[in-house]
Every structure is written in C-alpha cells, then in structure tokens.
C-alpha positions in Angstrom: 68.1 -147.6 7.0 69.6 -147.7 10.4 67.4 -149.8 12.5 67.9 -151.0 16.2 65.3 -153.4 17.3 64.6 -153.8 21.3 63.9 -157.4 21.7 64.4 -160.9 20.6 61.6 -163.0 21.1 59.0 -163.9 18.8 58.2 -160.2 16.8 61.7 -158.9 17.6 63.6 -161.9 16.5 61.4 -162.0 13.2 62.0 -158.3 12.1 65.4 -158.6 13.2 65.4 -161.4 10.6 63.3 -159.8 8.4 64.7 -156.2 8.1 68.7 -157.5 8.0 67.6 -159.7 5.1 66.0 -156.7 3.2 69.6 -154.3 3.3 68.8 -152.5 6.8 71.7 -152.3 9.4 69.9 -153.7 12.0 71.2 -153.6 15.6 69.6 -156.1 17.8 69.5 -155.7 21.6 67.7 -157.1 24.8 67.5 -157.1 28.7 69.7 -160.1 28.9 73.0 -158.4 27.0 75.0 -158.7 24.1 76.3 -162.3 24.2 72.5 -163.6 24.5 71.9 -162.5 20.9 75.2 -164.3 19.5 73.3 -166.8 17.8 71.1 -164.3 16.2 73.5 -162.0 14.8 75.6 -165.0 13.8 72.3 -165.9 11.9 71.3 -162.6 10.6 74.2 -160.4 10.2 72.8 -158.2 12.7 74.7 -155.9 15.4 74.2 -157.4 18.5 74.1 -154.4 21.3 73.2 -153.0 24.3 69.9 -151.4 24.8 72.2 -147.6 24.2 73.8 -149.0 21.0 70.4 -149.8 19.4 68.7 -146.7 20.0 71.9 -144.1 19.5 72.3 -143.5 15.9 69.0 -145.4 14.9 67.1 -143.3 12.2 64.3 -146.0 13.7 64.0 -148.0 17.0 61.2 -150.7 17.3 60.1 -151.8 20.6 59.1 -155.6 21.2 59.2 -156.2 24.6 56.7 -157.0 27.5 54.8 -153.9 28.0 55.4 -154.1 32.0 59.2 -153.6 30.6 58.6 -150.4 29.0 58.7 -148.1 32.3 62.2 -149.7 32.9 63.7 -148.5 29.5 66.0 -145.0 29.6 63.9 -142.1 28.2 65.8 -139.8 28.1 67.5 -141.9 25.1 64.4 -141.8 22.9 64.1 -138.0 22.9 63.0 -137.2 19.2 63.3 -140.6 18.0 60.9 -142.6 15.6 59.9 -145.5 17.4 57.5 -148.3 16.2 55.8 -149.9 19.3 55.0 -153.7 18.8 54.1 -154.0 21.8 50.6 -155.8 23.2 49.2 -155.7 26.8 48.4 -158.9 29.0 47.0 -158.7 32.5 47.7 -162.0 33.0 51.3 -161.1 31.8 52.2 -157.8 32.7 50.2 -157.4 35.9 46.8 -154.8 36.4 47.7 -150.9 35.0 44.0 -149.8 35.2 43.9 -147.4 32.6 44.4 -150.5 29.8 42.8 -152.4 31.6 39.5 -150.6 31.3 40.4 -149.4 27.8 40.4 -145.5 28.7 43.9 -145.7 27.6 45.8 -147.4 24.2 48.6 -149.3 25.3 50.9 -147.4 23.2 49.8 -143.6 24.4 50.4 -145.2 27.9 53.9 -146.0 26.2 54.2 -142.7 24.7 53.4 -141.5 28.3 56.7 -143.0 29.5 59.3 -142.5 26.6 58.2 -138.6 26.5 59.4 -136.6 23.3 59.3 -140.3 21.2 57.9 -140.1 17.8 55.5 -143.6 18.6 53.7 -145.4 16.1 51.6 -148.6 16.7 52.6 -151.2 14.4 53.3 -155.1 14.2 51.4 -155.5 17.1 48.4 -157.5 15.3 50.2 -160.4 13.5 51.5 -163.9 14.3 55.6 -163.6 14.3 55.4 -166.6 11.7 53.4 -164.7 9.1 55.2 -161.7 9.9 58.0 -164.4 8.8 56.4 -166.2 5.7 53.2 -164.2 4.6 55.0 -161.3 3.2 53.7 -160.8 -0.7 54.5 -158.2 -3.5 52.0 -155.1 -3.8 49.1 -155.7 -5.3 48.9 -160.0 -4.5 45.8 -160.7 -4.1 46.5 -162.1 -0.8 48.7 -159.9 0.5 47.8 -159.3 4.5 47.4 -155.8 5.5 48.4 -153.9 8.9 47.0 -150.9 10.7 49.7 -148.3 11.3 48.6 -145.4 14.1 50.3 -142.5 15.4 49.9 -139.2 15.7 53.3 -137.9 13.7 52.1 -138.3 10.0 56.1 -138.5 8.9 56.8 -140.6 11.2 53.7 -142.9 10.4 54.9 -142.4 6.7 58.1 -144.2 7.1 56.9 -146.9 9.7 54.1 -147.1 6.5 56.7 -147.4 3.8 58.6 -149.9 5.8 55.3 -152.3 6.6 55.1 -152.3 2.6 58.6 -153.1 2.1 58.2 -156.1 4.5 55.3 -157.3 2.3 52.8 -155.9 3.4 49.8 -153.4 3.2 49.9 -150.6 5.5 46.4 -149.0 6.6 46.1 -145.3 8.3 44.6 -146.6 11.5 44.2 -143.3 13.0 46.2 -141.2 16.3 47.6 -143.2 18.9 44.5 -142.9 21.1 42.6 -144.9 18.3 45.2 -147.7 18.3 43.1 -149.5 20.8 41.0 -150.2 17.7 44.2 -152.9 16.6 44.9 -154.1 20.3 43.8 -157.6 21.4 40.4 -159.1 21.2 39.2 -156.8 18.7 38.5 -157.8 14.9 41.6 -157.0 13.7 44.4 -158.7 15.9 45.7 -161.8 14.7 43.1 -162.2 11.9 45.5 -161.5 8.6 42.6 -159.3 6.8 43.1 -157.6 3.7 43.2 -153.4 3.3 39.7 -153.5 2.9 39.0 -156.0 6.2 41.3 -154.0 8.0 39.3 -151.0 7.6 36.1 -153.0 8.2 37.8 -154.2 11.1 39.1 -151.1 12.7 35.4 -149.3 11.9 33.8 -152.6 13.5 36.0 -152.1 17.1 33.7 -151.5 19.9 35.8 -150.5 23.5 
C-alpha cells in the first residue's frame, strides 16, 4: 500500500518504521522539510517528502502531529482521502480550544472539522510509540494488545482495521468519530495495552 505518514516524532517515526518494514511504500514528511528526515529514510527505506508528496498519490495518509498543527495543514489536499488521525490533545501543549477542552467535542471530529471531505479515522492514538514498536504479536497470541479504531466511513475504518492487524495488533470497532473521545486521554483505555475484551470494557467504562 501507498502510505504517506505526516510526522516524525515518536508515533510517526515508529509507523514510519513499522509500515516500511512490512512492504508499504511509505512516504515520510514533516514541518521542518525533506533533509530533516535524511536519517530516517536512510534508516527505513522510506520517501522522504514534503507535506504535498505524502499526501498526493497516498491510498492512505496518517496524521501524527501536534493537534494545534492540524489547522495549519492544506485541506484542500485531503479532499476524499483516508486519513488515520494519531493525533491526542494537550492543553498544556497545544493551548485552550474549548470545545476539547470540555469534552463536547472528540479531538478528531474537531480534526475532521478542519480537513473537510477527509475520510478520518481515530487510531494509534492510545499506545506508547515503543509498544507500537516491540509489542506487536501474531493473531490469536494470547497477549496480543488491542486498539480501538473509530470513524464514521465503515470502508475506510475497514482498511485502517486491517492495517492495525497487520501491525500486530487487534483492532476493536470503537464506534463514529464523536465516540472517539471514549479512546482519548485519561480515560481507561489510553496507554493501558488491554486486550479486545479490555478494550471493550474500557471503551463501555468511559465516562465524559
């Protein structure tokens, strides 16, 4: 699969890793340009690109980036694309957007808000980049980790899905975007490395 992956830090950097070493052509790409992510393509085999090369030509595009950086990304290039938002939001880091903070609003429907016409799924947003590295495990391990996967496309949730099992992983239903607050921080699910059933547990068990 064609992949182009928006970021390079922790989660970006890992799937960039991650996904080049399972077949995909990956293209990597950042805020800081091309000839920052030398030493990652050298590494991985990846396309290092701008922000246009990752997204043009991409059957996928994964977003791993500050959230306060999303309103800065062009739009108008994600027009009908799959995207697979990683993203989590901070106060402390990406400043007050009252609608998250008070919860009336999932993180990735305000992200949907601003890429309009993007097919966005939340996933990847709920694991540690090193056992997004390390922790992947064969279907039906008995400790394989699972991950909640929402959106509100159900073939473009199937292929974000398929790929979250490729990666080693168990990928749960966790509902539309407006119910991916239920994966967000500080609820029982992020960072915890549950199984499917915990996962569900966990979603069910959110409270706003």
């Amino acid at each position: 699969m064609k992949i182009g992956i928006i970021g390079s830090g922790h989660i970006g950097g890992t799937l960039t890793r991650r996904l080049s070493a399972l077949g995909h052509d990956v293209t990597v790409a950042n805020s800081r340009g091309p000839q920052s992510l030398r030493d990652l393509s050298a590494e991985t085999g990846a396309t290092a690109g701008t922000i246009e090369d990752a997204v043009q030509g991409s059957e996928l595009v994964v977003i791993a980036v500050p959230l306060k950086a999303v309103p800065d990304l062009p739009a108008e290039l994600f027009q009908g694309r799959l995207v697979l938002d990683a993203d989590n939001y901070y106060p402390q880091r990406d400043g007050d957007v009252p609608e998250l903070l008070d919860r009336s609003l999932s993180s990735s429907r305000w992200t949907a808000d601003h890429l309009k016409g993007a097919r966005v799924v939340k996933v990847f947003n709920n694991i540690q980049a090193a056992h997004l590295m390390d922790n992947g495990r064969p279907a039906g391990s008995p400790d394989r980790i699972a991950l909640p996967v929402a959106g509100d496309d159900a073939d473009a949730k199937r292929v974000a899905m398929g790929l979250v099992d490729e990666l080693g992983f168990d990928p749960v239903d966790a509902g539309t975007l407006d119910e991916s607050w239920r994966q967000q921080p500080d609820t029982p699910v992020y960072g915890t490395d549950r199984d499917a059933a915990g996962v569900r547990q966990g979603l069910a068990a959110a409270r706003p």
